[in-house]
Backbone as a ProteinNet text record, in pm:
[ID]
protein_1_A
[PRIMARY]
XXXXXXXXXXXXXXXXXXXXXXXXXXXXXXXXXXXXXXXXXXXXXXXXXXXXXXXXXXXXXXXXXXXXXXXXXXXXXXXXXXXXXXXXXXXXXXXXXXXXXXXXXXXXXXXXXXXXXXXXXXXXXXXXXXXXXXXX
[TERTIARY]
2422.6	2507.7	2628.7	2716.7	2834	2795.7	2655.9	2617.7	2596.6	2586.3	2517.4	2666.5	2740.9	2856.3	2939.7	2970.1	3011.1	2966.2	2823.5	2752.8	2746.6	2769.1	2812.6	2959.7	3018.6	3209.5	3203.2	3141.6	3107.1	3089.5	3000.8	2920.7	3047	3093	3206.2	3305	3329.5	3479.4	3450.5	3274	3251.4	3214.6	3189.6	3203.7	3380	3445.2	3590.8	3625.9	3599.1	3665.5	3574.6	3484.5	3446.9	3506.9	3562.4	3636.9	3800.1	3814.5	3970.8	4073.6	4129.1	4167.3	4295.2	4356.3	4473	4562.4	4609.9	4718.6	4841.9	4844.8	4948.7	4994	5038.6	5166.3	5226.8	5233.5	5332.6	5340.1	5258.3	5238.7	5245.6	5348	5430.8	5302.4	5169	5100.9	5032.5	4953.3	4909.7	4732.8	4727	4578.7	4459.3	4476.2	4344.2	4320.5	4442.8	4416.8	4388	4473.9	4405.5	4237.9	4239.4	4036.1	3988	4007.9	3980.6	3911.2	4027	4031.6	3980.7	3987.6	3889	3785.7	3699.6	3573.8	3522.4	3579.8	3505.8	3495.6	3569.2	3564.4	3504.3	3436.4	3358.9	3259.1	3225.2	3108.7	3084.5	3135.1	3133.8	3211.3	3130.1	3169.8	3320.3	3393.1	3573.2	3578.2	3513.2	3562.4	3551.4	3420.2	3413.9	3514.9	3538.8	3631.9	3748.6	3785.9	3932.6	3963.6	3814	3823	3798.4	3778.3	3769.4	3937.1	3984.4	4103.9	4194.7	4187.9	4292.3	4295.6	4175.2	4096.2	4160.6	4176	4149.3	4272.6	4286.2	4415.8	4450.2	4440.5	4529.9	4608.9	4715.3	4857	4808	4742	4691.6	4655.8	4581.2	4480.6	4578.5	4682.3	4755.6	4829.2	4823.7	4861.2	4751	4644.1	4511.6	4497.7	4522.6	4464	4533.3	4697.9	4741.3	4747.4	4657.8	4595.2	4485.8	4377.7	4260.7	4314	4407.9	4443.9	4485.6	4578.6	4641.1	4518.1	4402	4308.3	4276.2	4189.6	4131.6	4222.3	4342.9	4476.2	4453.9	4447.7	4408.6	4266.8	4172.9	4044.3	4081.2	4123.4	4144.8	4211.9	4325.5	4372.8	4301	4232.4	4100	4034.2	3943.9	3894	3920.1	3965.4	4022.5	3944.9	3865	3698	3671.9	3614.5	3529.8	3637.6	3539.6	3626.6	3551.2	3658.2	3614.2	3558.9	3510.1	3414	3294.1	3249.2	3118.5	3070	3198.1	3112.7	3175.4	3050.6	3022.3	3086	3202.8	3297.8	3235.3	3222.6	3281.6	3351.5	3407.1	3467.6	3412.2	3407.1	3297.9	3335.7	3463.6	3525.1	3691	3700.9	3831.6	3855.2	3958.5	3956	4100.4	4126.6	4250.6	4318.1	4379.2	4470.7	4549.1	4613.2	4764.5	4847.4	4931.9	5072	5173.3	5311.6	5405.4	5459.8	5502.9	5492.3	5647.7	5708.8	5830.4	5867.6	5927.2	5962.8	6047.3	6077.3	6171.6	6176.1	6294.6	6327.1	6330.2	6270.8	6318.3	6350.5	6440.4	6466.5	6336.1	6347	6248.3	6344.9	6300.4	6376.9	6408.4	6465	6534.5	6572.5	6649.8	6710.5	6623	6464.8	6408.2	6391.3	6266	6231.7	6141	6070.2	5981.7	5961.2	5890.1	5841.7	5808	5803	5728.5	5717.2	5583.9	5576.9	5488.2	5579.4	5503	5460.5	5342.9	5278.5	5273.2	5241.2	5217.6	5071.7	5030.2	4869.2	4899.6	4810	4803.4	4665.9	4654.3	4535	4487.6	4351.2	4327.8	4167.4	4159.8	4073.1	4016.4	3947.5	3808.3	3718.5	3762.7	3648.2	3612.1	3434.5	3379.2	3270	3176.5	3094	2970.6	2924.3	2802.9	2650.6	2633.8	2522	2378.2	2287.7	2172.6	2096.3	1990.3	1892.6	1736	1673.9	1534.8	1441	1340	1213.1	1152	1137.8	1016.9	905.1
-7733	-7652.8	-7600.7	-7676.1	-7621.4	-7522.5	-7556.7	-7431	-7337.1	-7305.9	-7159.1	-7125.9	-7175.2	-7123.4	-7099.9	-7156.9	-7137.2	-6973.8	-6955.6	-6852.3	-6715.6	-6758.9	-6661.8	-6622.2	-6718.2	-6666.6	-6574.6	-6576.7	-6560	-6406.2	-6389.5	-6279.9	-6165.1	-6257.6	-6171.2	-6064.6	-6193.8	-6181.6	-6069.7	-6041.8	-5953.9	-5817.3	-5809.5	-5694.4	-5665.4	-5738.8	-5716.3	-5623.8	-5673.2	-5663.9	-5470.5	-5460.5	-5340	-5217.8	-5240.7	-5182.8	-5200.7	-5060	-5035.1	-4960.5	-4973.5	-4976.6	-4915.7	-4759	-4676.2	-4714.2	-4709.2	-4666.6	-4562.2	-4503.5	-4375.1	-4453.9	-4440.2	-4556.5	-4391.1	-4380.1	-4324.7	-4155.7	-4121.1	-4010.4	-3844.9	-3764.7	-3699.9	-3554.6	-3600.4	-3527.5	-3548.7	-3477.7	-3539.8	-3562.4	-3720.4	-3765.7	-3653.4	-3561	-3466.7	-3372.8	-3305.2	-3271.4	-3310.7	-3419.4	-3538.8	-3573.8	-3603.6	-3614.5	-3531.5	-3365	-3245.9	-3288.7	-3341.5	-3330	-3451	-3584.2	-3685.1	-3633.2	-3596.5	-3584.1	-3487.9	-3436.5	-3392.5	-3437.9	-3519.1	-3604.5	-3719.6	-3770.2	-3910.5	-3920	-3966.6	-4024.2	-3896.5	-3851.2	-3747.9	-3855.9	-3763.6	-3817.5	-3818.8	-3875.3	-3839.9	-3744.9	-3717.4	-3579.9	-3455	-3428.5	-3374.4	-3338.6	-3429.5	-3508.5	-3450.7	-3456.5	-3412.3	-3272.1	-3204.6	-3050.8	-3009.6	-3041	-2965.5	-3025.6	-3086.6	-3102.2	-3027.2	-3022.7	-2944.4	-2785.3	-2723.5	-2603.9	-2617.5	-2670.6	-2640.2	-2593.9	-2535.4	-2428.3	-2551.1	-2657.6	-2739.9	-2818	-2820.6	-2875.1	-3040.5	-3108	-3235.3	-3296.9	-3198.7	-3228.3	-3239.4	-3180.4	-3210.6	-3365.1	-3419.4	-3605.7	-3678.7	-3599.3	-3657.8	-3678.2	-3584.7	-3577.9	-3718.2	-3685.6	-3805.9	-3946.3	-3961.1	-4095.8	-4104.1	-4058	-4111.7	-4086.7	-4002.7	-4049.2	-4183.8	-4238.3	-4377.8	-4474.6	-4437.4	-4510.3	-4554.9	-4398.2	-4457.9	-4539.7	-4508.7	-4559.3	-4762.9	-4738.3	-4904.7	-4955.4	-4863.2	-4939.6	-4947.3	-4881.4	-4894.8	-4998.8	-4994.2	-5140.2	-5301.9	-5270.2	-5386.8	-5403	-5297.6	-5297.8	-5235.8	-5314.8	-5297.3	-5296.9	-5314.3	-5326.5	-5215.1	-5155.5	-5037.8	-4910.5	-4797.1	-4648.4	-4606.5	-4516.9	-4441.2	-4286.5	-4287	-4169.6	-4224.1	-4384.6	-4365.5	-4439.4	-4537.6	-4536.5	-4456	-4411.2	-4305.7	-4384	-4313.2	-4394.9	-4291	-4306.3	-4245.3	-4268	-4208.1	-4246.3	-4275.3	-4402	-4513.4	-4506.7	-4511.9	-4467.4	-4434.7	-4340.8	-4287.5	-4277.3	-4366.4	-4334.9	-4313.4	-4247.5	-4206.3	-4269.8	-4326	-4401	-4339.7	-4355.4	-4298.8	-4353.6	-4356.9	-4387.5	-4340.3	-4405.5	-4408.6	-4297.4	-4252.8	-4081.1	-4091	-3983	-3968.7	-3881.1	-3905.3	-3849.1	-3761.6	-3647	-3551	-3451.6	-3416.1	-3324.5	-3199	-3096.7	-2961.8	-2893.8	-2797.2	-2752.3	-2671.4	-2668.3	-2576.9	-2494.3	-2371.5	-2354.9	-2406.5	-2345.7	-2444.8	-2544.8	-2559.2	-2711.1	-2830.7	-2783.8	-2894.9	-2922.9	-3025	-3066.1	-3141	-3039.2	-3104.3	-3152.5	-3264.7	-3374.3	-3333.8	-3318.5	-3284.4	-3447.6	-3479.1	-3541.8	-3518.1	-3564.2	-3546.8	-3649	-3658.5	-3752.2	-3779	-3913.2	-3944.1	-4013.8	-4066.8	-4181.2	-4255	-4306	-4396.9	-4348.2	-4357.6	-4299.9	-4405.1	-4434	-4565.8	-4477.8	-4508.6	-4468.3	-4590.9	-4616.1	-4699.5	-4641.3	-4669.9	-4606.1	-4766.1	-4712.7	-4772.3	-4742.7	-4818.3	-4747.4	-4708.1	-4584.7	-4495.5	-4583.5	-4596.3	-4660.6	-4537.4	-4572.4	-4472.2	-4564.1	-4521.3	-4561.5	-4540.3	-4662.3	-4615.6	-4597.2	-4556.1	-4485.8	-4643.9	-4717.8	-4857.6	-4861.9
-3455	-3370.6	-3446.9	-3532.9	-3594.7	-3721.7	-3785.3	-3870.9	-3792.9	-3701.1	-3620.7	-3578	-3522.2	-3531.2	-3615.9	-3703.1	-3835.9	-3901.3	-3895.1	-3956.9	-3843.6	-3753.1	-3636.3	-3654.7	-3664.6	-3695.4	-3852.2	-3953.5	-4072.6	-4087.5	-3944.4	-3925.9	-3836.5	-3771.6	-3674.7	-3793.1	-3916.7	-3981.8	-4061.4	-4102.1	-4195.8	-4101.9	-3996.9	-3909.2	-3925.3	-3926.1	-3876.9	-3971.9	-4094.5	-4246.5	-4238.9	-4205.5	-4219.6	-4122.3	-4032.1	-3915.1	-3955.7	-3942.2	-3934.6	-3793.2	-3740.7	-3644.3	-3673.3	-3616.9	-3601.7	-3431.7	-3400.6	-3277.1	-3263.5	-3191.6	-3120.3	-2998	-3010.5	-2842.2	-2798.6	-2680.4	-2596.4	-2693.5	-2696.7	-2762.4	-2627.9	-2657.5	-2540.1	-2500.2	-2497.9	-2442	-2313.3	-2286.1	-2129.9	-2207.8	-2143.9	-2161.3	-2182.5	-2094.8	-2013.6	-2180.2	-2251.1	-2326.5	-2477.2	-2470.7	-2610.6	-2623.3	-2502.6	-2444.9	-2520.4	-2502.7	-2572.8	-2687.4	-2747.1	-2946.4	-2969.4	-2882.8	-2864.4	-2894.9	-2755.1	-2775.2	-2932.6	-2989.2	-3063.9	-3179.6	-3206.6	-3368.1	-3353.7	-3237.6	-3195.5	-3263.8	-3310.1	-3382.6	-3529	-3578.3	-3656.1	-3825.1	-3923.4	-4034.9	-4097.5	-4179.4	-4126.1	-4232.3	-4331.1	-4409	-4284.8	-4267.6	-4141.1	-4044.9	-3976.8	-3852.5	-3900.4	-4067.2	-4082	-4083.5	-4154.3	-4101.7	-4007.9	-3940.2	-3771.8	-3743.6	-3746.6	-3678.1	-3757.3	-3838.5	-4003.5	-3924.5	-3847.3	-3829	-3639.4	-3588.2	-3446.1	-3423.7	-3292.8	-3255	-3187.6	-3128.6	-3008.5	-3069.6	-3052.2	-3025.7	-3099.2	-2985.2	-2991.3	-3151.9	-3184.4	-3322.5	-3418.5	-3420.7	-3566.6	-3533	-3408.9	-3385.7	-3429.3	-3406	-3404	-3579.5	-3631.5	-3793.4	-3837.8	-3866.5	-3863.8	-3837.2	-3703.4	-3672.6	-3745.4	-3725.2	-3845.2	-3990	-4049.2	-4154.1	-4206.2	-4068	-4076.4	-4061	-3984.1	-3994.5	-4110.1	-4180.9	-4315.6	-4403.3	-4412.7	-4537.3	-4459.8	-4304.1	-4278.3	-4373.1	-4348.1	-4395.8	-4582.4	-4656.6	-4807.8	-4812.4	-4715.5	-4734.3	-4686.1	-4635.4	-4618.3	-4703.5	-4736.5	-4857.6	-4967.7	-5068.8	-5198.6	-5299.6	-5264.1	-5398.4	-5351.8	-5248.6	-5237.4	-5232.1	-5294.3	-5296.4	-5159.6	-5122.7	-5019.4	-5069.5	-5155	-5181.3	-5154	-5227.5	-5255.2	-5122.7	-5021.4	-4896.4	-4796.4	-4688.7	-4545.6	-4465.6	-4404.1	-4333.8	-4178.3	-4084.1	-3942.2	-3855.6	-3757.4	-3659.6	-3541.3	-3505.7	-3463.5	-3307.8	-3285.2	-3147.4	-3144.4	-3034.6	-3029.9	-2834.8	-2852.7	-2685.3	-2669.8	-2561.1	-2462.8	-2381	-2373.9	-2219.9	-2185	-2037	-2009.9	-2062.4	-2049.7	-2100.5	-2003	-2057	-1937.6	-1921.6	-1784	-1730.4	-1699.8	-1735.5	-1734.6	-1528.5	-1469.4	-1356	-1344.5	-1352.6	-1324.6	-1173.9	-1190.5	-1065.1	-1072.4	-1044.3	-1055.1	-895.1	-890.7	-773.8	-703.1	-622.4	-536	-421.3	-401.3	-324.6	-129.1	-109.2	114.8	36.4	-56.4	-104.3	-89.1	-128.6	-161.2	-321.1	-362.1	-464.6	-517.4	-639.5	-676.7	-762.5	-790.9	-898.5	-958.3	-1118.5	-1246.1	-1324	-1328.3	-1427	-1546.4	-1625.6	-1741.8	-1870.2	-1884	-1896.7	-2040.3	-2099.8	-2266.4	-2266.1	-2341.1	-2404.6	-2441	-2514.7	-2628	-2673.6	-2822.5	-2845.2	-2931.7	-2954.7	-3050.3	-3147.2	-3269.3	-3316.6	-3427.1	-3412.7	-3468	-3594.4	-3710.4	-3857.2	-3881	-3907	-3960.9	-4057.2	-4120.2	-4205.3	-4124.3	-4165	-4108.6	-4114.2	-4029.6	-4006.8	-3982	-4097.2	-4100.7	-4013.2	-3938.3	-3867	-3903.8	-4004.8	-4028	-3968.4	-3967.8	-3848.9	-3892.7	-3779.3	-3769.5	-3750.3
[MASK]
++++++++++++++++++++++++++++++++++++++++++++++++++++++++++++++++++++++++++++++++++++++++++++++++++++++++++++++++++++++++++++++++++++++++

């Protein structure tokens, strides 16, 4: 029983060591459009991934580049033996959260008023190495 766990924890630590992990906290966009620039660098190779975002007109993508940049600069620093030329890194997952929404007032007119809020994320992005799939 303690070898199988042992060799199971073994197995966890060397998944870990291959996964690098970025964060954006409280980043002053609204979720709906980060999603945007999300969805399209998901599962895509990060040379790739970095030109389409380098290339896209939205606002979002130039936060975005910068986070998987900080990604990969995490994974080199994990792994210090391997170059990142000669291994296929992708971006394994990238997800969106809300984040905390600021409340403001603007006038309306009959001396009422309306709420503007405006919203931030958190954005988290996940590189790992590209996994080919052989025909069985």
């Amino acid at each position: 029983m303690g070898a199988r766990k042992a060799n199971r924890a073994e197995k966890i630590k060397a998944e870990k060591k291959q996964k690098a992990i970025a964060i954006l906290r409280d980043c002053p966009t609204s979720p709906r459009k980060m999603r945007l620039v999300a969805d399209i660098i998901r599962g895509v190779e990060i040379n790739k991934a970095l030109g389409i975002l380098r290339f896209s007109k939205k606002e979002a993508s130039i936060r975005m580049e910068k986070l998987l940049k900080s990604a990969i600069a995490n994974w080199e620093a994990k792994n210090e033996g391997e170059s990142l030329e000669s291994t296929a890194l992708c971006v394994k997952e990238v997800f969106v959260d809300g984040g905390r929404m600021l409340k403001r007032i603007q006038a309306a007119p009959q001396g009422r008023a309306h709420r503007i809020r405006k919203r931030s994320n958190h954005v988290t992005i996940v590189v790992d190495k590209l996994v080919t799939v052989e025909n069985k």
